[in-house]
PyMOL CGO cylinders between C-alpha atoms (Angstrom):
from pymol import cmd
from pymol.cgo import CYLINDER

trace = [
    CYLINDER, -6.75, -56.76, 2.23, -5.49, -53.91, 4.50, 0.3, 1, 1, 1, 1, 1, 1,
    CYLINDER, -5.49, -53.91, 4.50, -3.07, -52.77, 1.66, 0.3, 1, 1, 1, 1, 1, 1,
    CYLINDER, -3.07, -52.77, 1.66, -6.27, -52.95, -0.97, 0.3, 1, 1, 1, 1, 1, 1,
    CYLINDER, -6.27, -52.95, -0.97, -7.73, -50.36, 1.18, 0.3, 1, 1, 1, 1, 1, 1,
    CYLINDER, -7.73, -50.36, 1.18, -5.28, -48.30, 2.42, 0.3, 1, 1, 1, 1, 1, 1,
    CYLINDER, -5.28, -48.30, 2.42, -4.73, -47.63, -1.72, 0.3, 1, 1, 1, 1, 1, 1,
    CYLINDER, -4.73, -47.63, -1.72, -7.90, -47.14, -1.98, 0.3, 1, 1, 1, 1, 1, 1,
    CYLINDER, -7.90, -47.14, -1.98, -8.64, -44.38, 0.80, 0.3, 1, 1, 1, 1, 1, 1,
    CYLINDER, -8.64, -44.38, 0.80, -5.23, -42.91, -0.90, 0.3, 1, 1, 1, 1, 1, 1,
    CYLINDER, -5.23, -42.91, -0.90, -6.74, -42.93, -4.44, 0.3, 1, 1, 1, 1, 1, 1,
    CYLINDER, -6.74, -42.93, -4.44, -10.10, -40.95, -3.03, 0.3, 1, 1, 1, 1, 1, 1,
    CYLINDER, -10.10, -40.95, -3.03, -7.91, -38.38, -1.00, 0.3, 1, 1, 1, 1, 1, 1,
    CYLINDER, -7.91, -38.38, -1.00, -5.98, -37.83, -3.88, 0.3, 1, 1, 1, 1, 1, 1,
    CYLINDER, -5.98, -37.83, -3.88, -8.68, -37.22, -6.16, 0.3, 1, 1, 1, 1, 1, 1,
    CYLINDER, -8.68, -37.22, -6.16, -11.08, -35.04, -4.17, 0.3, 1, 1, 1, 1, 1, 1,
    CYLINDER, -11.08, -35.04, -4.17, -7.86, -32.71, -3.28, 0.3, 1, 1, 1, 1, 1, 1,
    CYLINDER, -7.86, -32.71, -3.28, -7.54, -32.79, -6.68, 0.3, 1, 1, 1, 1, 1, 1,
    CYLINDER, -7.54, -32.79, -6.68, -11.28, -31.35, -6.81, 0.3, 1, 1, 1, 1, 1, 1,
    CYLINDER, -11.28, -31.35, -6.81, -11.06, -29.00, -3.73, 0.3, 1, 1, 1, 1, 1, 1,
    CYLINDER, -11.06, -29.00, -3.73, -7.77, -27.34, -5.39, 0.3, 1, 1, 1, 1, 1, 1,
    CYLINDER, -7.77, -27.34, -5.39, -8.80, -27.10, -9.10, 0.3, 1, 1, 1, 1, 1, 1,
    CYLINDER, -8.80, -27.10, -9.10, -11.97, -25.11, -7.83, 0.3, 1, 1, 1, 1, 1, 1,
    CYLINDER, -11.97, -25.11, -7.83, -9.72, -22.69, -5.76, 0.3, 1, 1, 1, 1, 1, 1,
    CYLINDER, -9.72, -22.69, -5.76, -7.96, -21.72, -9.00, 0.3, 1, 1, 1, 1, 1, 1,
    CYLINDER, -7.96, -21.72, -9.00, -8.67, -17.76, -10.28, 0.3, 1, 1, 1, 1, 1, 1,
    CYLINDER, -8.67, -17.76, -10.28, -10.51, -16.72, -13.01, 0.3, 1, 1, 1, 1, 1, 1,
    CYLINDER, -10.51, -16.72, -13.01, -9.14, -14.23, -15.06, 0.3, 1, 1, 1, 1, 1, 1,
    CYLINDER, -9.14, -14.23, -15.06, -11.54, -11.68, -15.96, 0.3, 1, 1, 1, 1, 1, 1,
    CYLINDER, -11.54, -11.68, -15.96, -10.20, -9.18, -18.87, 0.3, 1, 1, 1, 1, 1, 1,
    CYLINDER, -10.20, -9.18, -18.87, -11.64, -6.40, -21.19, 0.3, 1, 1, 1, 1, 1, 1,
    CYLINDER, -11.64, -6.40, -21.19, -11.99, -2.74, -21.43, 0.3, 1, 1, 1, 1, 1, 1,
    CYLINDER, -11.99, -2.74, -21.43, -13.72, 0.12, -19.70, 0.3, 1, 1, 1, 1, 1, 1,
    CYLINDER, -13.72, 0.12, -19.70, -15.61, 3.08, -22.52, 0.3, 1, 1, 1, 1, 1, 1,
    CYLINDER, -15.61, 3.08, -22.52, -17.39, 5.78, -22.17, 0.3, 1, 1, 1, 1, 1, 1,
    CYLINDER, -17.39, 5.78, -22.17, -20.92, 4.53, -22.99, 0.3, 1, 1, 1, 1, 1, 1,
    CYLINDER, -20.92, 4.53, -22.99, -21.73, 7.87, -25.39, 0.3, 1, 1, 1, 1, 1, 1,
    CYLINDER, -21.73, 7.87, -25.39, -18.16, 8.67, -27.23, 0.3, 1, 1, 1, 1, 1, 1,
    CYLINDER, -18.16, 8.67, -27.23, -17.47, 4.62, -27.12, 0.3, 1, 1, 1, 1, 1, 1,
    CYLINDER, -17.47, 4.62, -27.12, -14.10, 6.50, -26.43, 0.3, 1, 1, 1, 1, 1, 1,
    CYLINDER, -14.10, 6.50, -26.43, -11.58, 4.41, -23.57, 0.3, 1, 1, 1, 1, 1, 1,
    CYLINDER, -11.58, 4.41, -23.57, -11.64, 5.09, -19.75, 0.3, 1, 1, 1, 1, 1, 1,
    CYLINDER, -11.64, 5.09, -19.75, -8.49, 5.88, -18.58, 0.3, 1, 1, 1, 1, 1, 1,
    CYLINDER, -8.49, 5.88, -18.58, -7.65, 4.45, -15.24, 0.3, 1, 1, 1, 1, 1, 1,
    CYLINDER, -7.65, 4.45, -15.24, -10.74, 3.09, -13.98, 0.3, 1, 1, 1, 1, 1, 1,
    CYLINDER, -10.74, 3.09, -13.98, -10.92, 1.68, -10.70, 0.3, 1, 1, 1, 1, 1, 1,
    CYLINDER, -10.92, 1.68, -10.70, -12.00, -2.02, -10.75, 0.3, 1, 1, 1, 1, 1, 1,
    CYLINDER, -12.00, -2.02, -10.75, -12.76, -4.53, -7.64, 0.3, 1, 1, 1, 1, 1, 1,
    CYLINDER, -12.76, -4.53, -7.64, -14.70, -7.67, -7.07, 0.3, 1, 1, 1, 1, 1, 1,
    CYLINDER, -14.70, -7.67, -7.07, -16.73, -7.06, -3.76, 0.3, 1, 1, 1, 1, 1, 1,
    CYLINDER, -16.73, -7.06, -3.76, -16.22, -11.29, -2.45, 0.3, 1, 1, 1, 1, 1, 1,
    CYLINDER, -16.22, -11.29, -2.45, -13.02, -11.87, -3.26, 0.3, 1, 1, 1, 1, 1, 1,
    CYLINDER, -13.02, -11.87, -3.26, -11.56, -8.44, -2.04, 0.3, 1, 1, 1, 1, 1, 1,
    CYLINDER, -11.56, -8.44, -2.04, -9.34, -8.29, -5.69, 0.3, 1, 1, 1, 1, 1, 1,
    CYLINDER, -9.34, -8.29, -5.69, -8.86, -4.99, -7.28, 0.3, 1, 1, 1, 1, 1, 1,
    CYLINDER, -8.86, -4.99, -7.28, -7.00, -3.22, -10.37, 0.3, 1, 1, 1, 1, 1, 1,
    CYLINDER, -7.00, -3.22, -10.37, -7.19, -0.19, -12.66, 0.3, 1, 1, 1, 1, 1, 1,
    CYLINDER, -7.19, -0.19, -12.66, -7.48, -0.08, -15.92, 0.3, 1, 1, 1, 1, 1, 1,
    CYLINDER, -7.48, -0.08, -15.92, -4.67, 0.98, -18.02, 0.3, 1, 1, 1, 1, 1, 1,
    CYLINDER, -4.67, 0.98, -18.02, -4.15, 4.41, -20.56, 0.3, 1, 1, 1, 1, 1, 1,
    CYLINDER, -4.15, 4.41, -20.56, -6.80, 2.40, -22.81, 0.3, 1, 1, 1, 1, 1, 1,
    CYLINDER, -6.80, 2.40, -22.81, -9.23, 1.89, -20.60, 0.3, 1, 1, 1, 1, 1, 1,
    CYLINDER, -9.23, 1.89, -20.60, -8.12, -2.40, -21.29, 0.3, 1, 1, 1, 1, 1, 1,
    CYLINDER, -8.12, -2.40, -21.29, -7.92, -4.20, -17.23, 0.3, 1, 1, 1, 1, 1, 1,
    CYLINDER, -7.92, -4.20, -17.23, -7.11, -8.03, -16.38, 0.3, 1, 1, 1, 1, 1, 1,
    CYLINDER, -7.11, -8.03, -16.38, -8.80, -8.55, -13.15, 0.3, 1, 1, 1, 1, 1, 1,
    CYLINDER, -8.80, -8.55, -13.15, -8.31, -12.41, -11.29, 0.3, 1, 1, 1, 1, 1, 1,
    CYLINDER, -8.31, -12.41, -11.29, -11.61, -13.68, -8.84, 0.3, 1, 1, 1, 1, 1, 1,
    CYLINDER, -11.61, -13.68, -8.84, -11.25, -16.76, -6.70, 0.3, 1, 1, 1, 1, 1, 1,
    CYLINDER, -11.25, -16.76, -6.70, -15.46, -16.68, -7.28, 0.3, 1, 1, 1, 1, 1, 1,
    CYLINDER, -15.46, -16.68, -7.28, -17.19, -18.54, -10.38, 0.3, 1, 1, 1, 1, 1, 1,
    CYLINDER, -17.19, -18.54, -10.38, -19.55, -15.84, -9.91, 0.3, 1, 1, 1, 1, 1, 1,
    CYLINDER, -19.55, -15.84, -9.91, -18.66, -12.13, -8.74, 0.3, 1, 1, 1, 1, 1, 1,
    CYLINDER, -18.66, -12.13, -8.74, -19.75, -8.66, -8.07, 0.3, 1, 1, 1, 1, 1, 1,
    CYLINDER, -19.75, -8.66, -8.07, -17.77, -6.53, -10.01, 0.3, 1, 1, 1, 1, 1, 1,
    CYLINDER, -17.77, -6.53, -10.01, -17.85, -2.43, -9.42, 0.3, 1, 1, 1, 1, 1, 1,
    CYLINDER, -17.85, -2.43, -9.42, -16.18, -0.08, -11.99, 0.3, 1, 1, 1, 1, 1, 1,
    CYLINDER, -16.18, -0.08, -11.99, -15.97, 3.29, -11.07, 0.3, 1, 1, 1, 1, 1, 1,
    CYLINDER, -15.97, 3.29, -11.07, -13.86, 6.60, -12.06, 0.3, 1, 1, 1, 1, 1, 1,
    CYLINDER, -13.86, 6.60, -12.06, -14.53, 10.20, -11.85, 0.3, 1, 1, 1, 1, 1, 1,
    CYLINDER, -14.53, 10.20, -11.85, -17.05, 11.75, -13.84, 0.3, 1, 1, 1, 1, 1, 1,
    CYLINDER, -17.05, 11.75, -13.84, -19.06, 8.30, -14.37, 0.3, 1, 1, 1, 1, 1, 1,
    CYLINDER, -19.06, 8.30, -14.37, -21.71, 6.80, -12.40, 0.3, 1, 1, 1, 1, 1, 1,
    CYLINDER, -21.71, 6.80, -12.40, -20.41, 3.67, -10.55, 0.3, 1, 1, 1, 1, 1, 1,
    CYLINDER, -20.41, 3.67, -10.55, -21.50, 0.49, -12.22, 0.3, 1, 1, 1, 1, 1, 1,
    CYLINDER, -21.50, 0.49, -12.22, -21.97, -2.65, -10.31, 0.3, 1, 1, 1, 1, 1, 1,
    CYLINDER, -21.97, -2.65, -10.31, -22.70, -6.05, -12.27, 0.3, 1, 1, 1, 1, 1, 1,
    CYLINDER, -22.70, -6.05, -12.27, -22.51, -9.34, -11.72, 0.3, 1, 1, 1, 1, 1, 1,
    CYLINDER, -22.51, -9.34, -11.72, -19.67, -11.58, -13.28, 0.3, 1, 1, 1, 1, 1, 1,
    CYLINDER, -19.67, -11.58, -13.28, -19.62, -15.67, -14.31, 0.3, 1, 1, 1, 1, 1, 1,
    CYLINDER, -19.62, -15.67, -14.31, -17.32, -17.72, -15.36, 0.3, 1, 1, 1, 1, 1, 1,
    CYLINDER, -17.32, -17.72, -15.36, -18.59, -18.16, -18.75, 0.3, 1, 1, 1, 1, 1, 1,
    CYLINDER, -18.59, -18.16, -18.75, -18.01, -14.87, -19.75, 0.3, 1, 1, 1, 1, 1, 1,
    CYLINDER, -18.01, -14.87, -19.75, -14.19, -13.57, -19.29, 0.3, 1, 1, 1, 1, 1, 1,
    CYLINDER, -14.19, -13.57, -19.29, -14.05, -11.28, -21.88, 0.3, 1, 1, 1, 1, 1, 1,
    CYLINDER, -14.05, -11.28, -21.88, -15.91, -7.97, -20.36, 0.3, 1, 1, 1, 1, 1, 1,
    CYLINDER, -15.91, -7.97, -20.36, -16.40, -4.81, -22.22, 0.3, 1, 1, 1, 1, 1, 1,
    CYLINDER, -16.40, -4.81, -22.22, -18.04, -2.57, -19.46, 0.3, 1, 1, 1, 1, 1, 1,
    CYLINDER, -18.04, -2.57, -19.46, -19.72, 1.02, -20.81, 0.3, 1, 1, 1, 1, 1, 1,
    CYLINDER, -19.72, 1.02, -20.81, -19.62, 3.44, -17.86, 0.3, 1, 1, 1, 1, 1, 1,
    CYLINDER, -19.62, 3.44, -17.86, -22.40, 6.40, -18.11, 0.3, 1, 1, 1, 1, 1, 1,
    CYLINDER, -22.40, 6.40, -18.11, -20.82, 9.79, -17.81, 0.3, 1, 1, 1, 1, 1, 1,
    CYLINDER, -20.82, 9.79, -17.81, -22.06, 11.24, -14.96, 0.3, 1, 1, 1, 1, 1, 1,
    CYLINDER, -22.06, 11.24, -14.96, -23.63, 15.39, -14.95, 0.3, 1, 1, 1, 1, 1, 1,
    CYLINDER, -23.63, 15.39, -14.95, -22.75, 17.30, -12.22, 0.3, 1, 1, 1, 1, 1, 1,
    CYLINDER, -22.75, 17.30, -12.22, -24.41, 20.81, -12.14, 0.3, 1, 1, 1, 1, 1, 1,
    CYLINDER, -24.41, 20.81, -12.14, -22.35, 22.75, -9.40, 0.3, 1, 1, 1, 1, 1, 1,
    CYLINDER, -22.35, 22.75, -9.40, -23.70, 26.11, -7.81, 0.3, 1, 1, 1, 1, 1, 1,
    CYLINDER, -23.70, 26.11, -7.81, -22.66, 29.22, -8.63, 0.3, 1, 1, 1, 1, 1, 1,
    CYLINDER, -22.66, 29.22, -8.63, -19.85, 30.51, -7.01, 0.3, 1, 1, 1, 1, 1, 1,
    CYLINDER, -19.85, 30.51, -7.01, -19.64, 34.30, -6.63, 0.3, 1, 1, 1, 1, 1, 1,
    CYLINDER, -19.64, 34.30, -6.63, -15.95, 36.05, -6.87, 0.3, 1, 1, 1, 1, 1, 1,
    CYLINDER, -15.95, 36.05, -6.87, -16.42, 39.39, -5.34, 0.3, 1, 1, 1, 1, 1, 1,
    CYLINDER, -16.42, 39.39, -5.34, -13.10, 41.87, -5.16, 0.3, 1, 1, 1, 1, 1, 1,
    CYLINDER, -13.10, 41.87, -5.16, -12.20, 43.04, -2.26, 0.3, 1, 1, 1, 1, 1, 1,
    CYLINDER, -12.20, 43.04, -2.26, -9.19, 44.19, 0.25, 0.3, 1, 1, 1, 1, 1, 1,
    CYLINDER, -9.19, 44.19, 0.25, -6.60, 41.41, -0.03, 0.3, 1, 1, 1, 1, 1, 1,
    CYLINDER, -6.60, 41.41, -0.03, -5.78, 39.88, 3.55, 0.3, 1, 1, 1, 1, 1, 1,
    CYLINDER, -5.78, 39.88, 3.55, -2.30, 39.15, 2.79, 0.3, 1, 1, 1, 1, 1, 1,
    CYLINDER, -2.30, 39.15, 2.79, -1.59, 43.05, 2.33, 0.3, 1, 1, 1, 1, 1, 1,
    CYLINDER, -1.59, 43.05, 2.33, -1.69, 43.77, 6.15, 0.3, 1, 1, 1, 1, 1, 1,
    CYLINDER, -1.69, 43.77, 6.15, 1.12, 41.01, 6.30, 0.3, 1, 1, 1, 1, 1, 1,
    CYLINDER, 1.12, 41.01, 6.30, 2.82, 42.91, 3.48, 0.3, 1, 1, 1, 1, 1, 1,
    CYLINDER, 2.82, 42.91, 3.48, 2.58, 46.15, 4.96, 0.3, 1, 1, 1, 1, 1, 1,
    CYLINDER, 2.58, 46.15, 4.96, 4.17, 44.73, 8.18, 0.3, 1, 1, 1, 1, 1, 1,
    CYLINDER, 4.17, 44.73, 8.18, 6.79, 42.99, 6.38, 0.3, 1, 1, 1, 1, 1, 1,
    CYLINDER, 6.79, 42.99, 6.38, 7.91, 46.42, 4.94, 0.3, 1, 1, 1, 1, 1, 1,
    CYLINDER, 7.91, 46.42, 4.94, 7.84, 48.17, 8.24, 0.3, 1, 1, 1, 1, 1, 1,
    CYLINDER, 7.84, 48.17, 8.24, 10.04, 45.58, 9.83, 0.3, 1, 1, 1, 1, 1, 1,
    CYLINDER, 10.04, 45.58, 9.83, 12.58, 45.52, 7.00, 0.3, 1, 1, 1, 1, 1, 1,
    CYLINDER, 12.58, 45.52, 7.00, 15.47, 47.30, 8.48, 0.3, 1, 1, 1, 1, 1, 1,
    CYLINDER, 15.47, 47.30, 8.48, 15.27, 45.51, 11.96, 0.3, 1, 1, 1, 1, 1, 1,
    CYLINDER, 15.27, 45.51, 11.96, 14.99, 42.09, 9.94, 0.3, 1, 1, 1, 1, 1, 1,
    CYLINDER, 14.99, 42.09, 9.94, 17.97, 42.71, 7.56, 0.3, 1, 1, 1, 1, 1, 1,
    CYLINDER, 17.97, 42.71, 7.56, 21.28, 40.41, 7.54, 0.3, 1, 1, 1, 1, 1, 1,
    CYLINDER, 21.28, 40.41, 7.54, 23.13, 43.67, 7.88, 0.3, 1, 1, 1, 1, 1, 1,
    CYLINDER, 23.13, 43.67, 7.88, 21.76, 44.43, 11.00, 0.3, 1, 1, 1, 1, 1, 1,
    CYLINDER, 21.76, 44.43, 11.00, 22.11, 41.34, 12.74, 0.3, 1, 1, 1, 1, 1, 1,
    CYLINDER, 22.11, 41.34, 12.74, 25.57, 40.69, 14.88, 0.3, 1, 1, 1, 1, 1, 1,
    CYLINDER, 25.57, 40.69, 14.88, 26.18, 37.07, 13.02, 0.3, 1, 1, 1, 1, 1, 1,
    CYLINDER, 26.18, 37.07, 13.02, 24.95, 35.65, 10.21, 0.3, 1, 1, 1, 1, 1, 1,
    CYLINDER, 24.95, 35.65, 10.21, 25.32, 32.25, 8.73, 0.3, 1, 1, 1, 1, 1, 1,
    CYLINDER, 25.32, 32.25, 8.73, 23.87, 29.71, 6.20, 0.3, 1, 1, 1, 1, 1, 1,
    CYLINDER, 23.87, 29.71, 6.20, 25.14, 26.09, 4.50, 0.3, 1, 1, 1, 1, 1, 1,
    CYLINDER, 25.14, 26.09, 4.50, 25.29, 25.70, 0.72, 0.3, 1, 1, 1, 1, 1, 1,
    CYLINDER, 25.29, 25.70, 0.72, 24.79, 23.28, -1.30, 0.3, 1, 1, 1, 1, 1, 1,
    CYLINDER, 24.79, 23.28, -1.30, 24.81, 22.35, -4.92, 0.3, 1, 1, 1, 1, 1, 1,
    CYLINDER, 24.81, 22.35, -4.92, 24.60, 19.50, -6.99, 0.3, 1, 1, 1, 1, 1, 1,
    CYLINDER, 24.60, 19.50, -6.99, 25.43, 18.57, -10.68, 0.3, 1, 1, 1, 1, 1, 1,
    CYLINDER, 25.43, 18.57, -10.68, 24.18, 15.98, -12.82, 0.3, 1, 1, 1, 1, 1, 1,
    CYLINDER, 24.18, 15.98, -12.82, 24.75, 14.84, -16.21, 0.3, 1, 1, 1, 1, 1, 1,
    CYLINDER, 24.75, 14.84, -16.21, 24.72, 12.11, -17.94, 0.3, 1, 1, 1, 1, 1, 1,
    CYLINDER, 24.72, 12.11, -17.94, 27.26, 11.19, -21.10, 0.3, 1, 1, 1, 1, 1, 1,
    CYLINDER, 27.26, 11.19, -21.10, 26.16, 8.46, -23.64, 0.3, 1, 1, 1, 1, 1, 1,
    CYLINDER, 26.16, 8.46, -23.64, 27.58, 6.58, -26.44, 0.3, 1, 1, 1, 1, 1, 1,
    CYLINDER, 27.58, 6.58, -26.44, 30.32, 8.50, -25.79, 0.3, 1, 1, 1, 1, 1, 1,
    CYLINDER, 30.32, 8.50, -25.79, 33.88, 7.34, -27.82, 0.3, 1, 1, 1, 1, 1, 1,
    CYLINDER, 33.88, 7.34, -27.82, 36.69, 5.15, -26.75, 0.3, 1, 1, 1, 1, 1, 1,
    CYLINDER, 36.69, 5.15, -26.75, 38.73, 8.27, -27.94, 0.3, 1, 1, 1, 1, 1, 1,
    CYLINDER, 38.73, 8.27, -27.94, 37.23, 10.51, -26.23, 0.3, 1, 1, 1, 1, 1, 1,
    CYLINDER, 37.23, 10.51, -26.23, 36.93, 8.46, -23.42, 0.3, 1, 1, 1, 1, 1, 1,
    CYLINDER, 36.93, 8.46, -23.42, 40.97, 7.30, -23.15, 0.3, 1, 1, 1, 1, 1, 1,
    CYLINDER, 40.97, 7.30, -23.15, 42.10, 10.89, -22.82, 0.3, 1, 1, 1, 1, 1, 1,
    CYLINDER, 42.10, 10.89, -22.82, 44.55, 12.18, -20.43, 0.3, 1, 1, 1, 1, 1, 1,
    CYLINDER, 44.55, 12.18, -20.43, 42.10, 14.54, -18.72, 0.3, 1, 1, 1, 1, 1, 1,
    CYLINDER, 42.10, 14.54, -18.72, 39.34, 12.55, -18.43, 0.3, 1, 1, 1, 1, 1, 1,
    CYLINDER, 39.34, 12.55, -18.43, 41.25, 9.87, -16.39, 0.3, 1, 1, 1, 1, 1, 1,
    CYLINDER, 41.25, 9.87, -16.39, 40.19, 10.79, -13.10, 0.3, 1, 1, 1, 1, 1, 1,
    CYLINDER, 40.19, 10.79, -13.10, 36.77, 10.26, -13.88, 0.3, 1, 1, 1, 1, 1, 1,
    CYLINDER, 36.77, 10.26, -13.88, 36.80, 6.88, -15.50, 0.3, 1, 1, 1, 1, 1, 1,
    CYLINDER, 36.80, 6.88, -15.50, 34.16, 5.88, -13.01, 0.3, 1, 1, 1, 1, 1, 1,
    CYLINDER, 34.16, 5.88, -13.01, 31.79, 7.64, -15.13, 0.3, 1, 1, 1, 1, 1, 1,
    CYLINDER, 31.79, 7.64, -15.13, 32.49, 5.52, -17.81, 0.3, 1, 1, 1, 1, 1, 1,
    CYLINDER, 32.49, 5.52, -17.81, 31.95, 2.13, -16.34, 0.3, 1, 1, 1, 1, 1, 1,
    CYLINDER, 31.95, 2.13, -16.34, 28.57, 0.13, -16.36, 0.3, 1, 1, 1, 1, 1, 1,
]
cmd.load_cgo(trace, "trace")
């Protein structure tokens, strides 16, 4: 009798882990973010669910594939230039195409008046100094160099490759 219920208890522990770890699995939430009057993509829209602390961006076409541990969801889209949308996601629905409203911004005017440019006093200064700043009339004088070439060969010939004063540099060859 003790074994009959020892697999028993077993059998109900297996099956409600079963339960508690088939609910914790993601939902994958995909789709694609437009503008809501061109129906034109979003490019790199910022998406995040507010419970389950998930985020992504949307790609070059505006298309996203976001993942929720929640059935249910707040999702907030935002980007610049568009009015931050906030909307509530279920598990029903994984396919989302979200419309984001452009947003208008009317900025002030800004005035652009000429005037005497601050950085000529430091000009004028520089050119008095100039003969008690040159290299000439300093006692010692030194600086490093350095320079650096790059280039890359490809699909280059075994010919060209094999000859005699090229050998040296076979390492660039290799890989």
């Amino acid at each position: 009798m003790a074994i009959f219920t020892k697999s028993v208890f077993y059998s109900i522990l297996f099956i409600i882990s079963g339960i508690i770890s088939s609910s914790a699995q993601p939902f994958t939430f995909s789709g694609q973010v437009t503008n809501s009057r061109s129906k034109l993509p979003v490019a790199y829209a910022t998406l995040y669910f507010s419970h389950s602390q998930s985020g992504t961006t949307a790609d070059s076409s505006g298309r996203f594939k976001i993942f929720s541990n929640y059935r249910n969801d707040t999702l907030i889209v935002s980007s610049v230039g568009y009015v931050k949308l906030i909307t509530m996601t279920n598990s029903q629905n994984r396919e989302l195409n979200i419309s984001l409203e452009p947003s208008d911004y009317e900025l002030s005017e800004v005035k652009i008046v000429a005037g005497k440019n601050p950085a000529d006093f430091l000009f004028k200064k520089i050119v008095e100094h100039k003969k008690e700043n040159s290299k000439r009339a300093l006692e010692s004088y030194s600086y490093e160099a350095y320079n650096k070439l790059q280039f890359d060969m490809i699909d280059v010939s075994e010919k060209f490759q094999n000859k005699k004063i090229l050998r040296p540099f076979s390492f660039v060859f290799e890989g």
